[in-house]
MDAnalysis code that builds the backbone (N, CA, C; Angstrom):
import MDAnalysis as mda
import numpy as np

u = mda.Universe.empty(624, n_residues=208, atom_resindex=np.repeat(np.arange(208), 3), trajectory=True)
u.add_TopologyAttr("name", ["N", "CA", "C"] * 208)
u.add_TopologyAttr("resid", np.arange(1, 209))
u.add_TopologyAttr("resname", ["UNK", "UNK", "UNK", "UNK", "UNK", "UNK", "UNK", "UNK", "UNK", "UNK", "UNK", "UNK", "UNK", "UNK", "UNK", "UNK", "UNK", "UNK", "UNK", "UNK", "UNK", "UNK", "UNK", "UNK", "UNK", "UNK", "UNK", "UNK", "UNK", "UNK", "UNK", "UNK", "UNK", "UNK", "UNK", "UNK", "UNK", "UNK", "UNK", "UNK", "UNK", "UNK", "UNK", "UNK", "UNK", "UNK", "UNK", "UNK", "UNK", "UNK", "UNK", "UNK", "UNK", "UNK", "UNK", "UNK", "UNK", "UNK", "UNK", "UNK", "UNK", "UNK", "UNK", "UNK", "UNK", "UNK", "UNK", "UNK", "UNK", "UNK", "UNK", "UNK", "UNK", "UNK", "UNK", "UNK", "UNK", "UNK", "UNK", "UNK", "UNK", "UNK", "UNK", "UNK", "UNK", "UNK", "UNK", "UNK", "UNK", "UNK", "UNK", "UNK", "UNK", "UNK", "UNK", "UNK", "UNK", "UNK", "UNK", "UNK", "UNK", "UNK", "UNK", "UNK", "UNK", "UNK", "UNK", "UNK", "UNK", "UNK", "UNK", "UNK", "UNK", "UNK", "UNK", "UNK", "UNK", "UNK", "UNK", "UNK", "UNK", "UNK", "UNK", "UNK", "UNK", "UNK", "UNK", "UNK", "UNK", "UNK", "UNK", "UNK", "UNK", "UNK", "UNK", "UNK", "UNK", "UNK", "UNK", "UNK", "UNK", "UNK", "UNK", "UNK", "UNK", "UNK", "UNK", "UNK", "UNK", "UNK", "UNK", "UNK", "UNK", "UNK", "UNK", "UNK", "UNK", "UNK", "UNK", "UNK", "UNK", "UNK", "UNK", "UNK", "UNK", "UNK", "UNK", "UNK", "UNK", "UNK", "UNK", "UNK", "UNK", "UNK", "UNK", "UNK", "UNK", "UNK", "UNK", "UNK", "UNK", "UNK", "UNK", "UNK", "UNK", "UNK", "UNK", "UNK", "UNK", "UNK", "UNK", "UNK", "UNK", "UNK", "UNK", "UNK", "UNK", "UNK", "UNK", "UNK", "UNK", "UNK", "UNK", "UNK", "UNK", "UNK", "UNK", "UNK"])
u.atoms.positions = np.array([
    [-30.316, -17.729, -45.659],
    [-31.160, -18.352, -44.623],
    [-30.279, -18.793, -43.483],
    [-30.676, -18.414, -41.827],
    [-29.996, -18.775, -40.813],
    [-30.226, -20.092, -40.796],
    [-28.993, -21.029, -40.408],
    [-29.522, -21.888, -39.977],
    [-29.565, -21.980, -38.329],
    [-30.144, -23.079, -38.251],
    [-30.608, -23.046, -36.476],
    [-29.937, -24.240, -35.809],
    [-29.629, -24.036, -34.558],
    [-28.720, -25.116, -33.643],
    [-29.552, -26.654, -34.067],
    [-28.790, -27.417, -34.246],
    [-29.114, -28.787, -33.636],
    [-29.246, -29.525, -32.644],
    [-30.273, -30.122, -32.342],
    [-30.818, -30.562, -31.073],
    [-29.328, -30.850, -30.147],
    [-28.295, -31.854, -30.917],
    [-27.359, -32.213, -30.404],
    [-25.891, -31.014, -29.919],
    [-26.482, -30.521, -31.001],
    [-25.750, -28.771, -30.374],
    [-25.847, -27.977, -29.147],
    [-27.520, -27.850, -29.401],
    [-28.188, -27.516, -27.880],
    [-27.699, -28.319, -26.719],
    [-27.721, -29.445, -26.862],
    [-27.591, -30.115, -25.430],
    [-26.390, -29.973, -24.865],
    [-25.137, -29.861, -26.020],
    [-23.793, -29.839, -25.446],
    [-23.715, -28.461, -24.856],
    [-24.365, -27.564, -25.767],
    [-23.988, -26.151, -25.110],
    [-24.612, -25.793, -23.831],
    [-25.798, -26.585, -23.065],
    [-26.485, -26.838, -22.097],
    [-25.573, -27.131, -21.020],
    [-25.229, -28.187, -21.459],
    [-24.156, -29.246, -20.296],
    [-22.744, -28.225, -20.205],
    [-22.733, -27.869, -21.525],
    [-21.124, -26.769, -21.693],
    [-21.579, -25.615, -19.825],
    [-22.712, -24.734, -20.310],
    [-23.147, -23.727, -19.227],
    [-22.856, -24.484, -18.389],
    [-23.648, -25.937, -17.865],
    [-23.909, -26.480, -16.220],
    [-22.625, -25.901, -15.965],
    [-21.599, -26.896, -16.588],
    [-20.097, -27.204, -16.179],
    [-19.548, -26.276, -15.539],
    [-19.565, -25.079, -16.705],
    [-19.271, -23.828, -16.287],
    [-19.740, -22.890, -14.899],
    [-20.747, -22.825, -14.876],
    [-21.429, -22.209, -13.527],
    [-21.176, -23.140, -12.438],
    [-20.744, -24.564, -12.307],
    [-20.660, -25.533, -11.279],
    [-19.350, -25.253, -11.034],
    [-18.462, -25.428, -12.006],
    [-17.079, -24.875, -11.207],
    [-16.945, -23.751, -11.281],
    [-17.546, -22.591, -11.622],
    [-17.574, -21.112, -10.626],
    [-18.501, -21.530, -9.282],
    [-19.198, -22.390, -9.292],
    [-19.664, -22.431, -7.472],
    [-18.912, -22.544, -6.965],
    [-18.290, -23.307, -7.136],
    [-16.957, -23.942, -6.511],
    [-15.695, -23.179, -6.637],
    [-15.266, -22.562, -7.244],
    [-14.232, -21.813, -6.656],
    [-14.360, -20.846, -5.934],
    [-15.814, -20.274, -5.880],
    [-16.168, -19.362, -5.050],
    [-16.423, -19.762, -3.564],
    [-16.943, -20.788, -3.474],
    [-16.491, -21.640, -2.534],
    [-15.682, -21.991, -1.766],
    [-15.105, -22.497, -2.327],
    [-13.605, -22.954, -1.834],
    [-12.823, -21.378, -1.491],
    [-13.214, -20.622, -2.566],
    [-12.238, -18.887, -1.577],
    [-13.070, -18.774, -0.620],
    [-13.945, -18.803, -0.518],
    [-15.101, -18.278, 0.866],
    [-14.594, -19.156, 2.048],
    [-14.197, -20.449, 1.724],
    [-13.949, -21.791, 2.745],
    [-12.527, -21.576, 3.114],
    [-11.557, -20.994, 2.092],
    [-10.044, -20.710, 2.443],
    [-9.496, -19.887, 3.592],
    [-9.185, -19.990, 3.985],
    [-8.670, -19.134, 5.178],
    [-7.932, -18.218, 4.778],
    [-8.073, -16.516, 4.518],
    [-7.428, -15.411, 3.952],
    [-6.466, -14.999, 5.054],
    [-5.132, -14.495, 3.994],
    [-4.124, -14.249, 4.751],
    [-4.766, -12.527, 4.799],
    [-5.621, -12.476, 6.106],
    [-5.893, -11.142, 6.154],
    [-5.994, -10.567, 7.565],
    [-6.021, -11.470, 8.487],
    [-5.883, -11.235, 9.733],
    [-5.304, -10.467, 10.792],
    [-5.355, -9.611, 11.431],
    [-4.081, -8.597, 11.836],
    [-3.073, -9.770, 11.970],
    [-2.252, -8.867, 11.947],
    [-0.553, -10.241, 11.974],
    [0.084, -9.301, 13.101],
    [0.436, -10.392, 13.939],
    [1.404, -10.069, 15.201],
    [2.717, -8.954, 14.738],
    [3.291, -8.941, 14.269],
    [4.028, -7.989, 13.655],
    [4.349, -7.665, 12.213],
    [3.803, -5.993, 11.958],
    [3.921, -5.327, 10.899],
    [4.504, -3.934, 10.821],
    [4.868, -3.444, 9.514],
    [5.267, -2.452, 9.586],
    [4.868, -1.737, 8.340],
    [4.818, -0.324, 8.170],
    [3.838, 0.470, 7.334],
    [2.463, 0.707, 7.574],
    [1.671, 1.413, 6.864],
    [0.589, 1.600, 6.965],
    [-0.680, 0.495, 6.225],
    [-1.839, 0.101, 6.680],
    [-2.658, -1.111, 6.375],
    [-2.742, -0.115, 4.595],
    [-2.583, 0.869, 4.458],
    [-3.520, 1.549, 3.200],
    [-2.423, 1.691, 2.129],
    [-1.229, 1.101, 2.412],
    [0.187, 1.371, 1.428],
    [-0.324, 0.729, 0.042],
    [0.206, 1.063, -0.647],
    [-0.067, 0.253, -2.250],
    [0.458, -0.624, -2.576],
    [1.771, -1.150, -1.710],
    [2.091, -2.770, -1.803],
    [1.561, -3.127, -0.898],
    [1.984, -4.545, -0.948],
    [1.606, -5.701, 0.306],
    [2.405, -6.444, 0.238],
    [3.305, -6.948, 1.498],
    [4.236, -7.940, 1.141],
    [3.894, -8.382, 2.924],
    [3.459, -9.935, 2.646],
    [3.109, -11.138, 3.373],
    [4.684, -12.180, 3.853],
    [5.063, -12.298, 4.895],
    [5.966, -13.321, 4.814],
    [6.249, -13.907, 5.510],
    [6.157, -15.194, 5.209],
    [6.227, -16.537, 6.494],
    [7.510, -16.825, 6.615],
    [7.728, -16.952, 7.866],
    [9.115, -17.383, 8.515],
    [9.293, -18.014, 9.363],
    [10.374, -18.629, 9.565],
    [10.593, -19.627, 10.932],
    [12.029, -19.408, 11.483],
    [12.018, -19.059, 12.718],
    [13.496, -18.326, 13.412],
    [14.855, -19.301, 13.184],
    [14.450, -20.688, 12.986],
    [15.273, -21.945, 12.825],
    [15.883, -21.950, 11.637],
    [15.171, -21.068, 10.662],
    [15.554, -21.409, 8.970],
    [16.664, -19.969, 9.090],
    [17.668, -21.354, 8.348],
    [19.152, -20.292, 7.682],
    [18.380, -19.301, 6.585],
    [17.636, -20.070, 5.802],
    [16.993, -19.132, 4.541],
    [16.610, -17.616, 4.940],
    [15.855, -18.267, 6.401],
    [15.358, -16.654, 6.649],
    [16.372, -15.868, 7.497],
    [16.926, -16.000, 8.050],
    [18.514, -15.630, 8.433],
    [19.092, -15.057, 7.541],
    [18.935, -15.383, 6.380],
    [19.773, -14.736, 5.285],
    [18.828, -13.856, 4.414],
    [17.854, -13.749, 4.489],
    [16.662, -13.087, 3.522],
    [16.435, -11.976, 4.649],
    [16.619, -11.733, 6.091],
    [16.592, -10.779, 6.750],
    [18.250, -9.840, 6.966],
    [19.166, -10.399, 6.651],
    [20.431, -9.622, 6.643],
    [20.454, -9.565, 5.571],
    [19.871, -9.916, 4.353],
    [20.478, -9.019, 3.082],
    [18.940, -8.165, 2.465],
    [17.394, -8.454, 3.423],
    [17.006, -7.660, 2.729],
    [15.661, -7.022, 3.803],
    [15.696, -7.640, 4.708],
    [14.922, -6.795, 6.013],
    [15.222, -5.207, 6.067],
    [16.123, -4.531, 6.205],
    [16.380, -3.383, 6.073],
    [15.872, -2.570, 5.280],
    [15.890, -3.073, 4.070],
    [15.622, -2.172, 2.825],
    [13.640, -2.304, 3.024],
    [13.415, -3.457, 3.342],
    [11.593, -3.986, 3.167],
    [11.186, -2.902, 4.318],
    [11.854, -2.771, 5.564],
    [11.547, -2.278, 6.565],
    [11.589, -0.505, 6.346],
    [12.205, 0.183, 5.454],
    [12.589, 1.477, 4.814],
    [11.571, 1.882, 4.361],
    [11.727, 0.793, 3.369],
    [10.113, 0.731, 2.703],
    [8.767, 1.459, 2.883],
    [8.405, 0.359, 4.289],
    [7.585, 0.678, 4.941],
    [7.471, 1.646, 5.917],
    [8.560, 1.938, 6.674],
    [8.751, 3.260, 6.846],
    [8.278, 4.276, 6.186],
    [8.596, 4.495, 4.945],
    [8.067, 5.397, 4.034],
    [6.911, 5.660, 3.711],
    [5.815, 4.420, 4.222],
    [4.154, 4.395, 4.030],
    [4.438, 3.831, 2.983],
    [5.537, 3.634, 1.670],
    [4.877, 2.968, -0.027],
    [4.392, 1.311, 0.488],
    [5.059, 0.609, 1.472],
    [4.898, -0.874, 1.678],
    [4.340, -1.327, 3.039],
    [3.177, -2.297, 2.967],
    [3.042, -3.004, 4.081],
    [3.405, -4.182, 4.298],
    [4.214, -4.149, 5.107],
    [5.147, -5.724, 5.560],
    [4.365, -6.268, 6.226],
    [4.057, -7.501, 6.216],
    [3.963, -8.267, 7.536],
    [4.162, -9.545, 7.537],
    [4.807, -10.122, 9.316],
    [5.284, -11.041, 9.412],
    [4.150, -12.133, 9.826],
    [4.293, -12.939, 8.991],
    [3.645, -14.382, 9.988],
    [4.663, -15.555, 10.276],
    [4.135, -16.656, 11.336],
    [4.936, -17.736, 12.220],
    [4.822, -18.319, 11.183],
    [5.526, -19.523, 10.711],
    [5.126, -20.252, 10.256],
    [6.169, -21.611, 10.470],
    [6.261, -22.217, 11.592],
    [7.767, -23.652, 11.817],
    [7.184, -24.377, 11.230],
    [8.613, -24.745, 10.667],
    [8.501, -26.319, 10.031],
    [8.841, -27.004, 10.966],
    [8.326, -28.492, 10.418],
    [7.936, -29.704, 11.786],
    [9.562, -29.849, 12.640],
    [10.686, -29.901, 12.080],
    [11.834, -30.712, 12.239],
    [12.316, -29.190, 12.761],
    [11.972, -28.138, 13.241],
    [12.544, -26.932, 14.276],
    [11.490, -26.845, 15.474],
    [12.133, -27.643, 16.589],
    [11.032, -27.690, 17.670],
    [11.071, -26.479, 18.333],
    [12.004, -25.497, 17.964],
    [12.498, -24.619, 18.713],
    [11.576, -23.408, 18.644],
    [11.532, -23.450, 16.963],
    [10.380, -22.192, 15.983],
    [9.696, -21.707, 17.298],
    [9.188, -22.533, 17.449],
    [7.325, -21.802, 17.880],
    [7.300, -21.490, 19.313],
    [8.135, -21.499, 20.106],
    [8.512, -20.949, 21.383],
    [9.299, -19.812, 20.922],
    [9.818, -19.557, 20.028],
    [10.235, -18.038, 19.451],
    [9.761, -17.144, 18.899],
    [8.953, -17.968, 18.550],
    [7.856, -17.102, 17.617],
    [7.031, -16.565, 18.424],
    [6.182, -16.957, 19.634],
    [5.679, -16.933, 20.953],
    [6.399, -15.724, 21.873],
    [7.605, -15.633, 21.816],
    [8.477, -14.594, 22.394],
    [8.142, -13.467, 21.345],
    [8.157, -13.818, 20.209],
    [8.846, -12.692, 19.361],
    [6.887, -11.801, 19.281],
    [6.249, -12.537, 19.698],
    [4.582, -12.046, 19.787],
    [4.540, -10.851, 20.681],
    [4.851, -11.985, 21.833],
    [4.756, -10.755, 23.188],
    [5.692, -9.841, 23.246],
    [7.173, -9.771, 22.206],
    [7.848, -8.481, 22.110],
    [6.845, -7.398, 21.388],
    [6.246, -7.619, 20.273],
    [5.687, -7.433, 19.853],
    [4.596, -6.224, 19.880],
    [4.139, -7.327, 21.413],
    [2.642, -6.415, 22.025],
    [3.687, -5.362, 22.909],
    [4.410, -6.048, 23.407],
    [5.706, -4.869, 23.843],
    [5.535, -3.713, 23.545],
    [5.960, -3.581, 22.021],
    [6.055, -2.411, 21.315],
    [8.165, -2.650, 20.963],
    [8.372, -4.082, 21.292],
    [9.806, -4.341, 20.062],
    [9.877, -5.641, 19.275],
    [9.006, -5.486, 19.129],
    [8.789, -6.796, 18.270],
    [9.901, -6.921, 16.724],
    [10.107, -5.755, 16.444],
    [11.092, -5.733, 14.882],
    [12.505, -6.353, 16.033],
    [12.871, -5.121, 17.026],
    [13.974, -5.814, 17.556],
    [14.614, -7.497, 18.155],
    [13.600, -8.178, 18.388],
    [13.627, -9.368, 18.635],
    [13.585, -10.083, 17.502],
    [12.420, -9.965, 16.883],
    [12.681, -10.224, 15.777],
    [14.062, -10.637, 14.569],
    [14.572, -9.782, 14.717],
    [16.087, -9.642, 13.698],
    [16.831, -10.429, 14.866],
    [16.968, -9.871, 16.307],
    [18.098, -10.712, 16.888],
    [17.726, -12.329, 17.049],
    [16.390, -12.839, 16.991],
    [16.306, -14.528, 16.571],
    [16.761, -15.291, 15.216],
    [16.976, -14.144, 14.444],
    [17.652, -14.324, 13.166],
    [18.781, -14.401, 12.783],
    [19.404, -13.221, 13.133],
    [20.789, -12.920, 13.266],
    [21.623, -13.365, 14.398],
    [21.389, -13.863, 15.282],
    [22.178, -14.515, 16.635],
    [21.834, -15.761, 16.538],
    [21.753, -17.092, 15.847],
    [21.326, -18.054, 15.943],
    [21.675, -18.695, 17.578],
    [22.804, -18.282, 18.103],
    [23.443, -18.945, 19.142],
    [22.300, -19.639, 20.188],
    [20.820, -18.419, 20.430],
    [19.947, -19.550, 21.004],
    [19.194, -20.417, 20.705],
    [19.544, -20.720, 19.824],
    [19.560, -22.847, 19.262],
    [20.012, -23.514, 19.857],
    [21.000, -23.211, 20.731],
    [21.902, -24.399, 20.831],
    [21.829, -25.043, 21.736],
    [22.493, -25.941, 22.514],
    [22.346, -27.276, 23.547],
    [21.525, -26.159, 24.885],
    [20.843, -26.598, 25.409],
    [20.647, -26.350, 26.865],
    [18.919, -25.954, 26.567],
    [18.401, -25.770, 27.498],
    [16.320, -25.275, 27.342],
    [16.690, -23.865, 26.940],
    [15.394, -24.294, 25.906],
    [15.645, -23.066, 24.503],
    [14.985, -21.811, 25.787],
    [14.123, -22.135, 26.552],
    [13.762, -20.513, 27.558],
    [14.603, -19.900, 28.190],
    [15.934, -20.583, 28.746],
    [16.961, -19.834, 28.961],
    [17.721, -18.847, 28.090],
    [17.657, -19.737, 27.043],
    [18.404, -19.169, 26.288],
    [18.056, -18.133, 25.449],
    [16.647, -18.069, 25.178],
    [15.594, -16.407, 25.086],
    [15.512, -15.810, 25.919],
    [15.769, -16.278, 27.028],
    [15.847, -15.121, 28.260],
    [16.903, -14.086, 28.046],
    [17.830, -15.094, 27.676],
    [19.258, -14.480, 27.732],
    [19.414, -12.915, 26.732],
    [18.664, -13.841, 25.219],
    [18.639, -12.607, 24.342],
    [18.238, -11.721, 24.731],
    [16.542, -12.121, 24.825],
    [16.040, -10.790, 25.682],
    [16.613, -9.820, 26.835],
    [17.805, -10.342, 27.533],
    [18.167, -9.189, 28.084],
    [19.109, -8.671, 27.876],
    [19.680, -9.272, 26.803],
    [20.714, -8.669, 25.681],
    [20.219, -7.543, 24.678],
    [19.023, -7.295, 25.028],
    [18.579, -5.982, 24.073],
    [17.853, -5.234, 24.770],
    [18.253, -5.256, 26.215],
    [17.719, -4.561, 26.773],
    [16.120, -4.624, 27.448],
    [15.507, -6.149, 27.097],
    [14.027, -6.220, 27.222],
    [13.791, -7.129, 28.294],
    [12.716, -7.104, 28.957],
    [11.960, -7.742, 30.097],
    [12.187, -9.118, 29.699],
    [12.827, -9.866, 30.207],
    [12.721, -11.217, 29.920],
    [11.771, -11.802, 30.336],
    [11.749, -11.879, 32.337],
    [11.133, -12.437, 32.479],
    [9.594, -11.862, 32.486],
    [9.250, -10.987, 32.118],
    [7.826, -10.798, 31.456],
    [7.414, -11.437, 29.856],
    [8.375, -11.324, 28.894],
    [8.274, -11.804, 28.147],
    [7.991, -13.268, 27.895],
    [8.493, -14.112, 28.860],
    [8.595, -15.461, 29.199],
    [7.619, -15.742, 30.058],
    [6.839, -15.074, 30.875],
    [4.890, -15.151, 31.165],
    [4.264, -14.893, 30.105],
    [4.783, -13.893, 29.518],
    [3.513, -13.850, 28.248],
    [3.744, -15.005, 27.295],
    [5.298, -15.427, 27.325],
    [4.896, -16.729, 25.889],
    [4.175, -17.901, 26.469],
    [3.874, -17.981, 27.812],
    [3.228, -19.276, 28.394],
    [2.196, -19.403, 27.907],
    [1.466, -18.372, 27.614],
    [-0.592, -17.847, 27.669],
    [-1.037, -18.929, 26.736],
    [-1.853, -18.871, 26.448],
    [-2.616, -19.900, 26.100],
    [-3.389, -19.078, 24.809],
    [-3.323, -17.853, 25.039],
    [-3.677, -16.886, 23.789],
    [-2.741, -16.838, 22.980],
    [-1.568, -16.343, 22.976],
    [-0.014, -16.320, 22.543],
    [-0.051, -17.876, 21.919],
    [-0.308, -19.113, 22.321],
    [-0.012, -20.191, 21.556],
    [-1.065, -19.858, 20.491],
    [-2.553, -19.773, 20.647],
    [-3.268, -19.393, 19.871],
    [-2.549, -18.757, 18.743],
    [-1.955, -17.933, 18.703],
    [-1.958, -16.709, 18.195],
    [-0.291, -17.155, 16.816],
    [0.097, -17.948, 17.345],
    [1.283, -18.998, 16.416],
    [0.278, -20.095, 16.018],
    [-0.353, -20.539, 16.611],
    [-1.380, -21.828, 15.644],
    [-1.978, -21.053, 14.268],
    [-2.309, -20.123, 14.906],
    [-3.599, -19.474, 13.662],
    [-2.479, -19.143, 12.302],
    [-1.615, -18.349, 12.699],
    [-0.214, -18.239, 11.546],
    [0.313, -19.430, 10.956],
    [0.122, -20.592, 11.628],
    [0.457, -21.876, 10.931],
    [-0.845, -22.471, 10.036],
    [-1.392, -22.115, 10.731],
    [-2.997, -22.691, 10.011],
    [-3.114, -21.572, 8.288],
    [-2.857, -20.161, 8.769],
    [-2.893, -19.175, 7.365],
    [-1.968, -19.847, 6.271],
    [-0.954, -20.465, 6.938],
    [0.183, -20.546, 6.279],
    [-0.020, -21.757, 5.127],
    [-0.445, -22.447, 6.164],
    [-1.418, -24.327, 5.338],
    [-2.313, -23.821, 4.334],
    [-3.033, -23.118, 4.721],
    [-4.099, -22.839, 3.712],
    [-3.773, -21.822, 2.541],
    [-2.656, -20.976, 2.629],
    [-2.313, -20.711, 1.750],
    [-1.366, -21.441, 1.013],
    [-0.876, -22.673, 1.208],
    [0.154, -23.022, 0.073],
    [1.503, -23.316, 0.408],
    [1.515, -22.792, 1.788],
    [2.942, -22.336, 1.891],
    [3.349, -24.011, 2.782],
    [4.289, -24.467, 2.157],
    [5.538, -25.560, 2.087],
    [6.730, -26.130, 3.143],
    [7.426, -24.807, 2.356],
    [8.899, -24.219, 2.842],
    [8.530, -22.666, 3.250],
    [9.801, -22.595, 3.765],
    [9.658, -21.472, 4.466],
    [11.442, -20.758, 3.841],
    [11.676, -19.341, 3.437],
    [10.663, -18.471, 3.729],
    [9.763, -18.489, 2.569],
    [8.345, -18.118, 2.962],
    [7.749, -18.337, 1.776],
    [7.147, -16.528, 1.607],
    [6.679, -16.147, 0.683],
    [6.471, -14.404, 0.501],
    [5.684, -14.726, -0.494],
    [4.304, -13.535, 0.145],
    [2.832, -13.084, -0.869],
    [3.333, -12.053, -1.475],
    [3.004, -11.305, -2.331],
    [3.535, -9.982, -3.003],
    [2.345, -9.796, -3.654],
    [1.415, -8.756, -2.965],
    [0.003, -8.310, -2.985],
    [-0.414, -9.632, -3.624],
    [-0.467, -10.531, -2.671],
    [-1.220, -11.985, -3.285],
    [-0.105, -13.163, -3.711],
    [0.601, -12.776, -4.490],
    [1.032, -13.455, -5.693],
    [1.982, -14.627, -5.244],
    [2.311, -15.519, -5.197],
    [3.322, -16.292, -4.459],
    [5.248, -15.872, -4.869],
    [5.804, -16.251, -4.568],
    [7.004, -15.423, -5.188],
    [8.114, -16.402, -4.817],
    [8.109, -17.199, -3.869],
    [8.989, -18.517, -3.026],
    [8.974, -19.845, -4.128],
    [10.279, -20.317, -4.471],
    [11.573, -19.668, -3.924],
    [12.231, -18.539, -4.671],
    [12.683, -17.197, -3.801],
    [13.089, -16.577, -4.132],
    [14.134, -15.482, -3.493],
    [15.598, -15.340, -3.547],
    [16.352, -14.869, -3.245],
    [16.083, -13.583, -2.763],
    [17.081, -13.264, -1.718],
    [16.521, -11.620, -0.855],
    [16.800, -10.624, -1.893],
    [17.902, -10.746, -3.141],
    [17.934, -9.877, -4.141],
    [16.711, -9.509, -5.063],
    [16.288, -10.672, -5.013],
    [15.352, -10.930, -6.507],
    [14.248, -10.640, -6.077],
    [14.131, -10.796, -4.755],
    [12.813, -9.985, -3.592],
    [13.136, -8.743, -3.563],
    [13.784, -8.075, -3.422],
    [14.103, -6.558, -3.458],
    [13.789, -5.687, -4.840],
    [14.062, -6.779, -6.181],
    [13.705, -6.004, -7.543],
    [12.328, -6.319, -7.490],
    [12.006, -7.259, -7.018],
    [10.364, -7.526, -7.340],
    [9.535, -6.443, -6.979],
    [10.068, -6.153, -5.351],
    [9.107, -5.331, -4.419],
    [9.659, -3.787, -5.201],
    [10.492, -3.763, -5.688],
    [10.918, -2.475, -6.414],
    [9.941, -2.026, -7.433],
    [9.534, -3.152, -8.541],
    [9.532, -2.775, -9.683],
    [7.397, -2.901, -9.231],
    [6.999, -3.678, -7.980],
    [5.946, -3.128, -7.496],
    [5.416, -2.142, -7.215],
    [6.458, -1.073, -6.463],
    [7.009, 0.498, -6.117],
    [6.192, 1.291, -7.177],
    [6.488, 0.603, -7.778],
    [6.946, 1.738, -9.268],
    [5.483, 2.319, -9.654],
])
């Protein structure tokens, strides 16, 4: 003979369901309410349809990313070359680099340029325009150290779209989680902190 639930059975397993379906509202929610890192991003490389995805926030001020682009920009950038990976960069300064986001602003409108990788690496690798004197001179300077329009580049970082366009990358950046900088998605997944080596086997063994 079956036996049959008890009243007091029933009710818990009642309240058990609510619970359950109330926090699936809610996380569905809250992803619908999150701000997705899905937005075109000011500079990328590969194709949108590659079978990786690699997301990564940076700030031109951070040694970290200085060093995560000379020991592993090259190889990410190959990558994608190849169509297997889609890179892309987002802004993301931390509060205590006032400098970030007027570079990041440059490194946009190289960008729409059509050299956005090249500026890019040289705000990384040349730290020198950090240093004492107004940081627009001293992007000017780069910029015509690689050969690029400065002073066009330096109208376009004024715009008022272009600031837009570094807010919204800081705002993706908040809403996803991200801290410190550099911080890296890997088709989603968070991966920070993590060394430009240990980023290279990761995105490898993604490859695969």
């Amino acid at each position: 003979m079956r036996a049959g639930l008890g009243s007091g059975a029933v009710v818990a397993l009642a309240v058990c369901c609510v619970l359950v379906a109330t926090r699936t509202a809610r996380s569905e929610r809250e992803r619908a309410e999150r701000p997705a890192v899905d937005s075109a991003p000011a500079l990328a490389a590969g194709p949108e349809a590659a079978p990786v995805r690699l997301v990564l926030f940076s700030d031109y001020e951070c040694d970290a990313c200085s060093h995560l682009e000379r020991e592993a920009g090259a190889e990410l950038r190959r990558w994608a070359a190849e169509g297997r990976l889609r890179l892309e960069l987002r802004h993301f300064a931390l509060r205590a680099h006032r400098r970030a986001p007027r570079a990041s602003a440059w490194a946009i409108c190289a960008a729409r340029a059509g050299h956005g990788w090249e500026l890019h690496t040289a705000l990384l690798e040349r730290p020198s325009w950090r240093g004492p004197g107004p940081s627009e001179l001293a992007l000017r300077a780069l910029a015509d150290s690689l050969g690029l329009d400065g002073p066009a580049l330096s109208t376009c970082a004024q715009s008022e779209e272009i600031a837009g366009e570094v807010a919204r990358d800081q705002t993706l950046g908040a809403a996803d989680g991200v801290a410190a900088v550099p911080a890296v998605r890997l088709d989603g997944r968070a991966l920070e902190p993590i060394a430009p080596r240990a980023l290279l086997r990761a995105v490898e063994r993604a490859l695969r």
